[in-house]
C-alpha positions as CSV (number, residue, x, y, z in Angstrom):
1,X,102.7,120.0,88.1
2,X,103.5,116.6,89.1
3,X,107.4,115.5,89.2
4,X,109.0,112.5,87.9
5,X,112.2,110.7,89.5
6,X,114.5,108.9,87.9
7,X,116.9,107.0,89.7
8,X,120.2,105.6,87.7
9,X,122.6,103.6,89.4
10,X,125.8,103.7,88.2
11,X,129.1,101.8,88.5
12,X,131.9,101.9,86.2
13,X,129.7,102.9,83.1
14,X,131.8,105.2,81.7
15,X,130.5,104.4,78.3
16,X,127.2,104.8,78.5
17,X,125.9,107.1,81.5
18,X,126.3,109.9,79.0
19,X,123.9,108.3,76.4
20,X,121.1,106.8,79.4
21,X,120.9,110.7,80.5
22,X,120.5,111.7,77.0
23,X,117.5,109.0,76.2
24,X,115.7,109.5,79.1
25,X,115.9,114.0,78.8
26,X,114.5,113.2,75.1
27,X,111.3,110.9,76.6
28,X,107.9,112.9,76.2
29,X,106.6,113.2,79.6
30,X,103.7,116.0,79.0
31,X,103.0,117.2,81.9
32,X,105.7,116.2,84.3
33,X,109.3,117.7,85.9
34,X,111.9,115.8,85.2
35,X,114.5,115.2,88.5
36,X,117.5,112.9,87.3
37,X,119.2,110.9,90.4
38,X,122.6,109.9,89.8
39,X,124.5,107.5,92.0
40,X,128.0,107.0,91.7
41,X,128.6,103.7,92.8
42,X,132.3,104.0,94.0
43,X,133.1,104.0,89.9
44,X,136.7,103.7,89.3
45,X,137.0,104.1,85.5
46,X,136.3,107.8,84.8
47,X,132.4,107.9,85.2
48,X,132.6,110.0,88.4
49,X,134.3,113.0,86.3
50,X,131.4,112.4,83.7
51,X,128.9,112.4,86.2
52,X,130.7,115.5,87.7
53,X,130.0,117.4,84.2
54,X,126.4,116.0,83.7
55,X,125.5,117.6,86.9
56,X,127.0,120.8,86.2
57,X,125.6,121.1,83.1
58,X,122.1,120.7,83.5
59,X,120.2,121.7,86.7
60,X,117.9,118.4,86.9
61,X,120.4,116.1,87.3
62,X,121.2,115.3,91.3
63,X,124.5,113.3,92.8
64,X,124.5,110.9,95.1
65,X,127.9,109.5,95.5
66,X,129.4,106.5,97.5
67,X,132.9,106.1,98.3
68,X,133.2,102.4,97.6
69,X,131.2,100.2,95.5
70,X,128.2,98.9,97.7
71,X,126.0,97.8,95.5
72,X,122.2,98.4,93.6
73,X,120.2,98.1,96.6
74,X,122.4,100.4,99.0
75,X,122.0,103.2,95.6
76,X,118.4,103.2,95.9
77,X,118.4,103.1,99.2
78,X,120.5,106.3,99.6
79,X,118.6,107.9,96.3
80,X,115.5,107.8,98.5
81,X,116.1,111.3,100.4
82,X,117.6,112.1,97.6
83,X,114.8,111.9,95.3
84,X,111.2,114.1,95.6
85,X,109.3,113.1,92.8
86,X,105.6,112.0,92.7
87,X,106.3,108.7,90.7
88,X,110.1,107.3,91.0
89,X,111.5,105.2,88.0
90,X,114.6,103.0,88.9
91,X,116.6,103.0,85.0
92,X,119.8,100.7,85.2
93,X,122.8,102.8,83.7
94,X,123.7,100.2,80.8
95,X,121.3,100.9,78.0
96,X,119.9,97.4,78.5
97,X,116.1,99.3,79.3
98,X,114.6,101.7,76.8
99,X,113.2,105.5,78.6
100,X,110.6,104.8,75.9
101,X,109.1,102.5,77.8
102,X,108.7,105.4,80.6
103,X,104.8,106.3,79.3
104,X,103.5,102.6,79.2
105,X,104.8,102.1,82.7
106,X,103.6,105.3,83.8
107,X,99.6,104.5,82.8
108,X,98.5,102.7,85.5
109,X,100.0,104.4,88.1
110,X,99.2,108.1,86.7
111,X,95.4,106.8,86.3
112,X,95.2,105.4,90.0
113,X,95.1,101.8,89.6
114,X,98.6,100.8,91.0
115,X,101.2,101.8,93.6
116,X,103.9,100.2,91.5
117,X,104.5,98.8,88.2
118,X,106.7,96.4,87.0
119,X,107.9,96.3,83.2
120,X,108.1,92.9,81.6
121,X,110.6,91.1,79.2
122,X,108.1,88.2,79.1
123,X,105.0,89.6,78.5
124,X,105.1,90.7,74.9
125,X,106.9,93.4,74.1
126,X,107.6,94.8,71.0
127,X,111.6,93.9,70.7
128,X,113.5,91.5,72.7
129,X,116.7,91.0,71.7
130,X,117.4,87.4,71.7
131,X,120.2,86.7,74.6
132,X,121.3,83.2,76.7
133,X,118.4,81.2,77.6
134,X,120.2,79.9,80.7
135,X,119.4,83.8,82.4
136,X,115.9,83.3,81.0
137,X,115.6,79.9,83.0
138,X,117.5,81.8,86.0
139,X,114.8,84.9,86.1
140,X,111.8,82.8,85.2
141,X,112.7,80.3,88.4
142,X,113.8,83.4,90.9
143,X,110.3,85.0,89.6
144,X,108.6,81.6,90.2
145,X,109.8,82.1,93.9
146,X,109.3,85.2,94.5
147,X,105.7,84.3,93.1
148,X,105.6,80.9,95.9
149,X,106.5,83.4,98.7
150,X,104.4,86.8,97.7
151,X,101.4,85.0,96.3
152,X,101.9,87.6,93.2
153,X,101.6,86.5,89.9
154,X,104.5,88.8,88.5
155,X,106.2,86.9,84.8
156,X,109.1,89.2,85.4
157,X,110.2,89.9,89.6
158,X,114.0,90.7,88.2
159,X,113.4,93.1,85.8
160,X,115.1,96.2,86.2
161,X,112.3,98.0,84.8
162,X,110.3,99.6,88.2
163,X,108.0,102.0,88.9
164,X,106.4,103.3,92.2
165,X,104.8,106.0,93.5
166,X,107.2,108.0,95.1
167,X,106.0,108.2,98.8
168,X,105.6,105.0,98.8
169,X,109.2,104.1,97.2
170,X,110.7,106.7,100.0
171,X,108.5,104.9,102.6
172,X,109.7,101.3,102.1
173,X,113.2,100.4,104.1
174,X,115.6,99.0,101.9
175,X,118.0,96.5,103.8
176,X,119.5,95.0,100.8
177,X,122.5,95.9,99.7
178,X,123.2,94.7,96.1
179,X,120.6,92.5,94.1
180,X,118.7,91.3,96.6
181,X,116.8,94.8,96.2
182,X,114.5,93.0,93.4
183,X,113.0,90.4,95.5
184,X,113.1,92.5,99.0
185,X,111.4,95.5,97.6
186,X,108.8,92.7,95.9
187,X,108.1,91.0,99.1
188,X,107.6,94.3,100.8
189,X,105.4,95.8,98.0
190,X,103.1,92.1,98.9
191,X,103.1,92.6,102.7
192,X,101.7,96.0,102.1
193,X,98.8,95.1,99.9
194,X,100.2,97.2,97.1
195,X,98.3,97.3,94.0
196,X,101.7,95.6,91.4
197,X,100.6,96.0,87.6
198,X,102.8,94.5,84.9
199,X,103.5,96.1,81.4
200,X,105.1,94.5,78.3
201,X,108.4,96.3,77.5
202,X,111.1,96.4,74.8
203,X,114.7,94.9,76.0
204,X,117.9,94.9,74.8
205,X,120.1,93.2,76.8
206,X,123.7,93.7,76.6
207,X,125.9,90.2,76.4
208,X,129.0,89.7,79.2
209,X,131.8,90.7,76.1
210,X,129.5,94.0,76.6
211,X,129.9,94.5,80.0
212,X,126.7,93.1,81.7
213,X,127.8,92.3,85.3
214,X,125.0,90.0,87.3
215,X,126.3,87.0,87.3
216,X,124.8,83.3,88.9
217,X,126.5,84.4,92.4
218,X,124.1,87.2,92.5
219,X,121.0,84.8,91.6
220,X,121.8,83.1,93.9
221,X,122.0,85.6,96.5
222,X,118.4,86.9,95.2
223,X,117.3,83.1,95.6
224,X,118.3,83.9,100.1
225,X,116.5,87.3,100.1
226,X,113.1,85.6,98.8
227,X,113.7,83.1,101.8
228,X,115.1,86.0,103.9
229,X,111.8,88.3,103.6
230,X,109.4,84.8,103.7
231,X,110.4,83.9,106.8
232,X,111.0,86.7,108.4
233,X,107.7,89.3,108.4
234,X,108.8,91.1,105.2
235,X,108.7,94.1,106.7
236,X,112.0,95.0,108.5
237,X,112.4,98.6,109.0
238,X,109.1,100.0,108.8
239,X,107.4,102.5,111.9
240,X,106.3,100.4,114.8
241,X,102.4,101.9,114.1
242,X,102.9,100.1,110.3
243,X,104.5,96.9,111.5
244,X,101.9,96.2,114.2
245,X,98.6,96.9,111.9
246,X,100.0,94.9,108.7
247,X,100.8,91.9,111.8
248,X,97.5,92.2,112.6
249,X,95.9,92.6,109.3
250,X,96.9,89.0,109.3
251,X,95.2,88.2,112.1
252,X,91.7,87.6,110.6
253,X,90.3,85.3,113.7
254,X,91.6,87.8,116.1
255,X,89.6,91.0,114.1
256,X,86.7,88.8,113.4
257,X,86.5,87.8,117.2
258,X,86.5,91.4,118.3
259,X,83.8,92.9,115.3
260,X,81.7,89.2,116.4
261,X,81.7,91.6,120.1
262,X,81.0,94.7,119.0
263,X,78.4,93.7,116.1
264,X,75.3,94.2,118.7
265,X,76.0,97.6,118.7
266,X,76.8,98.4,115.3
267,X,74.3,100.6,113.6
268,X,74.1,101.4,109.8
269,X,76.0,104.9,109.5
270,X,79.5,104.3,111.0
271,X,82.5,106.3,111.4
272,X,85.3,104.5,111.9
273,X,87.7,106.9,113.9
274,X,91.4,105.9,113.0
275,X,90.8,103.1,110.4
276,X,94.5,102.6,110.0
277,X,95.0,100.3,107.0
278,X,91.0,98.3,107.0
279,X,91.5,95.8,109.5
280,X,88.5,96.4,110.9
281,X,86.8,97.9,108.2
282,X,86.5,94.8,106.2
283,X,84.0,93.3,109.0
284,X,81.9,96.0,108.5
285,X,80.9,96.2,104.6
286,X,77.7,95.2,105.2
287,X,76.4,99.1,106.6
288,X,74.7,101.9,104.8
289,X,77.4,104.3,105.0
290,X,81.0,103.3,106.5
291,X,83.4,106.8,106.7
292,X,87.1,105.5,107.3
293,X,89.0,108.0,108.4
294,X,92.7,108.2,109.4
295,X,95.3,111.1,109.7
296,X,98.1,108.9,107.9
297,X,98.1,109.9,103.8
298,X,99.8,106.6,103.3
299,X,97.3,104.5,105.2
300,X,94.2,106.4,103.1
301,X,95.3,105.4,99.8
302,X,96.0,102.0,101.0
303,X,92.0,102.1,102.0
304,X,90.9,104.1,99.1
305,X,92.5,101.7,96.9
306,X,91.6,98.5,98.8
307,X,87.4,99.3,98.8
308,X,87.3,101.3,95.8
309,X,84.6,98.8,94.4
310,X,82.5,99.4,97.7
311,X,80.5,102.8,97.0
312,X,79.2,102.6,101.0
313,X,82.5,103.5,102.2
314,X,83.9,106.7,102.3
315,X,87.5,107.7,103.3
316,X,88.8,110.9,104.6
317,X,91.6,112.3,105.9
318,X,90.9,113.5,109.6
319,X,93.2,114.3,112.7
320,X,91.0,113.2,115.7
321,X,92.4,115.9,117.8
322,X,91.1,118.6,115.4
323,X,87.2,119.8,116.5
324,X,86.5,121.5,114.0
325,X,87.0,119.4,111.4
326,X,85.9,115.7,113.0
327,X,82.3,118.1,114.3
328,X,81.7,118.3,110.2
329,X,81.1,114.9,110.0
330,X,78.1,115.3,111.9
331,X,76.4,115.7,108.4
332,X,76.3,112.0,107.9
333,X,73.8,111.5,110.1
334,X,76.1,109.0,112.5
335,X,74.3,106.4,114.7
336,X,77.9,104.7,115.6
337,X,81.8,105.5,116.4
338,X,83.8,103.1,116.5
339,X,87.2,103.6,117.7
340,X,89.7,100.6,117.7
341,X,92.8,100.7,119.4
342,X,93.1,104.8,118.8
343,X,92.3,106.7,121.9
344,X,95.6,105.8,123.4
345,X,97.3,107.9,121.3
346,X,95.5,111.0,121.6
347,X,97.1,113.3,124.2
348,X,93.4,115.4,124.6
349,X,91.1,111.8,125.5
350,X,88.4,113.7,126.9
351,X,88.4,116.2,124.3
352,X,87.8,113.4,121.3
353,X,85.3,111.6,123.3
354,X,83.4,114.5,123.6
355,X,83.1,115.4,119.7
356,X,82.4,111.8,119.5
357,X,79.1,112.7,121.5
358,X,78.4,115.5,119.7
359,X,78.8,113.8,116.2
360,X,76.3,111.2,117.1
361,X,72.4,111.1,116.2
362,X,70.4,110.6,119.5
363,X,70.9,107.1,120.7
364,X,73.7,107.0,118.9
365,X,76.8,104.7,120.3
366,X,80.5,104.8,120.8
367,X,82.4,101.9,120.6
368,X,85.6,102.1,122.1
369,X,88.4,99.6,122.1
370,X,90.9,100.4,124.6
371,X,95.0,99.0,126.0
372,X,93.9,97.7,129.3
373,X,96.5,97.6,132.5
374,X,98.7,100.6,133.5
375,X,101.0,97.7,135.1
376,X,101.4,96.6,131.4
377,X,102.7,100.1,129.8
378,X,105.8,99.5,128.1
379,X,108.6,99.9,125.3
380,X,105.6,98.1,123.1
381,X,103.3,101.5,124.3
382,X,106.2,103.5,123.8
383,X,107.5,102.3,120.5
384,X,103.7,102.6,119.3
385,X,103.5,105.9,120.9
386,X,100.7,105.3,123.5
387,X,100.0,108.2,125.9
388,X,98.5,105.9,128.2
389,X,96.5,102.5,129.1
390,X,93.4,102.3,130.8
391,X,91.5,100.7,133.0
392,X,87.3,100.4,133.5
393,X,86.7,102.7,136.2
394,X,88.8,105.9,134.0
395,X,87.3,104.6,130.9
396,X,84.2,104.3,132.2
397,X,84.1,107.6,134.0
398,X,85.5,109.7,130.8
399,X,82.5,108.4,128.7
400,X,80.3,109.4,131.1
401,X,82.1,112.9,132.2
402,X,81.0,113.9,128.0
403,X,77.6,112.7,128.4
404,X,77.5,109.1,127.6
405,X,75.5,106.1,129.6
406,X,77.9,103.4,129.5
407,X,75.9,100.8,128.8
408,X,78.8,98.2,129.0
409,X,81.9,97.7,129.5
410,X,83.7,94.1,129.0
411,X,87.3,92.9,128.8
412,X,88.8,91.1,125.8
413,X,91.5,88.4,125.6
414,X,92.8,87.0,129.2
415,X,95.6,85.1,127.8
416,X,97.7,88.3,125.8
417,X,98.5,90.1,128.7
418,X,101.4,88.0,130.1
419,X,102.7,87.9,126.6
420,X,102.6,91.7,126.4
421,X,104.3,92.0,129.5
422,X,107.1,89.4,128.3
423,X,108.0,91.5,125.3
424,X,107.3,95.5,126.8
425,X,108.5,95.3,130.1
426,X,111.4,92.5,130.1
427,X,112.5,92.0,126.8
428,X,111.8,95.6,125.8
429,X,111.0,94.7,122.5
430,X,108.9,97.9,120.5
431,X,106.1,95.8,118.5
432,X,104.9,92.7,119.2
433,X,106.8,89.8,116.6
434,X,104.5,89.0,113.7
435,X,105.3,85.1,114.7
436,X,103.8,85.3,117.7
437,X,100.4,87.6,116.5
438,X,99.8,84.4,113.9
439,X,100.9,81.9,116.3
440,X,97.9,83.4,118.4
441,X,95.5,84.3,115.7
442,X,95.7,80.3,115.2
443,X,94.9,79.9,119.0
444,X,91.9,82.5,118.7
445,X,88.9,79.4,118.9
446,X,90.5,78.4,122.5
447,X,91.5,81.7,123.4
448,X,87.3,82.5,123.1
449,X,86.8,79.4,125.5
450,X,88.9,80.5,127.7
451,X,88.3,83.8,128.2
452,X,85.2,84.5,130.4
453,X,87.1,82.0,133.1
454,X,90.4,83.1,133.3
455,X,91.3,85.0,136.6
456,X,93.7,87.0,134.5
457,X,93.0,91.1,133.7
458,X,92.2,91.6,130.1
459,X,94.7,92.8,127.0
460,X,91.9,95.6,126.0
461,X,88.6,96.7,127.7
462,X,85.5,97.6,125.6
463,X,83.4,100.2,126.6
464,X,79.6,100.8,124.9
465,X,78.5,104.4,125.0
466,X,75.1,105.4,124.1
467,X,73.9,109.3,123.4
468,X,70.7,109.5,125.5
């Protein structure tokens, strides 16, 4: 049965925490568990004791409690160990948001269409009580940036009405502290591709005699994090592995250049072995059969989702390291590997590039895309957990060691390595800065030039593997 979260910040709502609990146990969920998160906000006017008794009282309710008031974004972002459920609804404590609302903002993501959804006071709901139009103007323009600096076309960013699938809510780093949450979460929900639906909802906003507490200091403090999480990558916090393949899903002349290599080779029934998040997938829509696989659950949604309208491709979950299970997809009748910037993190090489040979239909190829330079291993390799980098000779002899003629082997992209060497071995950086992966991928029509002159060793190495 699948679980629902629901996440309340709370601070200093003595008068109401009692009554939100008591709305959103009474919501009609059908199928789902109920988990109620509760975080005390360093509350100074008796809601802590109340809290106390909610918990006690019934076994779905779960404390989280700070010491000192730190703000919305530092709740959620201690409510996410806290919180296990499959979908995760963030509810504000101050009866301003109806649990009714829970079902409609539910749909999409319970039918598979989104990762998050966003309930909107501007899109038609039934009742909207009828507030100060200068906080209308104030969301409406913070939305309208957000909207500038995401490319989304939310009508509500600020609402306190969110919805997200809950490993992917426990995934994202939250930095912010207090309402700076809205937009950060926003811009990281756009660098990831997430599928963000919108759903009319009732509102009944509460007036400052009442006890609402934004006020324009924290718009404009929302108003920095949309500039905060534009010009930086968006993304602060995330795994190295994430970090580096959403940088380089932004490097479309880079990706292009190295499928624009490799396309010779390419037959019509691929396997592409570590897909990560489609990078490369996206050059190769044009085959009979493409199967992505990828060990990562988060990254195979995030393809699922992304080529869902493309019936030739195929996604499964599959550890490389794992005979048995990458030898089954043999059935689809393979005539190409290709393996981009994965071997490197397989501990058993040889193993992996022998199933590979198996797998494959005679005169069948492997592609493989490889780190180039032993000289070059560094914090990057480690931070993106590399076992090793190669060069041709090893490459070159491991293909052939399972069986394969190497029919060639090439090096790509003369002018990275000093770069790489800048950031691993001397500043000791762990990923490569996003600036400097676009600042290239703008480069990428001089780099090509370049490249077959320069007296430099290459970034990667490409090796061409053909089953005899």
């Amino acid at each position: 049965m699948a679980k629902l979260s629901v996440l309340i910040p709370c601070f200093n709502e003595r008068h109401t925490i009692s009554e939100i609990v008591r709305r959103v146990r009474e919501v009609e969920l059908g199928d789902f568990d109920l988990e109620i998160v509760l975080i005390d906000d360093g509350s100074t006017d008796g809601s802590t004791e109340i809290i106390a008794r909610l918990a006690a009282a019934e076994p779905t309710v779960h404390v989280v409690t700070h010491l000192q008031n730190r703000g919305k974004g530092a709740a959620l972002r201690s409510a996410q160990s806290a919180c296990t459920g499959d979908f995760v609804v963030i509810q504000d404590a101050d009866l301003e948001y109806d649990p009714q609302n829970y079902p409609a903002l539910l749909a999409p993501l319970i039918s598979g269409q989104a990762d998050a959804v966003y309930g909107s006071r501007f899109a038609g709901g039934r009742t909207r009580r009828v507030l100060l139009y200068s906080h209308e103007i104030g969301n409406r323009w913070l939305t309208a940036m957000s909207n500038l600096a995401t490319d989304f076309n939310l009508t509500d960013m600020t609402t306190g009405a969110k919805v997200f699938r809950g490993d992917l809510f426990r995934s994202i780093p939250i930095c912010s502290d207090g309402f700076g949450f809205e937009p950060e979460i926003t811009a990281k929900l756009a660098r990831l591709d997430s599928r963000l639906y919108e759903v009319p909802i009732d509102y009944d906003g509460r007036s400052y005699l009442a006890g609402k507490k934004i006020r324009w200091k924290d718009g404009l403090l929302m108003g920095l994090s949309i500039a905060r999480f534009r010009l930086s990558d968006g993304l602060k916090g995330v795994g190295e592995g994430l970090e580096t393949l959403q940088s380089m899903r932004w490097a479309r002349r880079y990706n292009t250049w190295i499928t624009t290599r490799i396309a010779p080779y390419i037959g019509d029934r691929v396997l592409e072995a570590g897909a990560g998040i489609g990078n490369i997938t996206a050059h190769l829509l044009n085959r009979e059969l493409i199967v992505a696989a990828d060990n990562n659950d988060m990254y195979l949604k995030r393809l699922a989702a992304a080529f869902a309208n493309n019936p030739n491709v195929h996604t499964t979950a599959l550890d490389l390291e794992d005979t048995q299970e990458l030898l089954k997809l043999g059935n689809h009748r393979l005539d190409t590997v290709i393996c981009v910037n994965v071997i490197e993190h397989l501990r058993d090489d040889h193993q992996v590039l022998r199933d590979f040979f198996e797998i494959l239909e005679p005169g069948g190829r492997a592609i493989i895309l490889a780190p180039n330079g032993r000289w070059l291993y560094g914090t990057i390799d480690q931070g993106l957990d590399h076992y090793r980098r190669y060069d041709r000779s090893e490459l070159k002899t491991k293909m052939e060691n399972v069986g394969f003629v190497v029919e060639e082997i090439f090096g790509l992209n003369r002018v990275a390595p000093p770069f790489w060497f800048l950031n691993g071995r001397i500043l000791r950086r762990t990923s490569v800065p996003s600036g400097q992966v676009r600042f290239f991928d703008r480069l990428v029509p001089l780099v090509k030039l370049v490249d077959r002159i320069l007296p430099i060793p290459p970034l990667s190495i490409i090796a061409i593997g053909r089953k005899g």
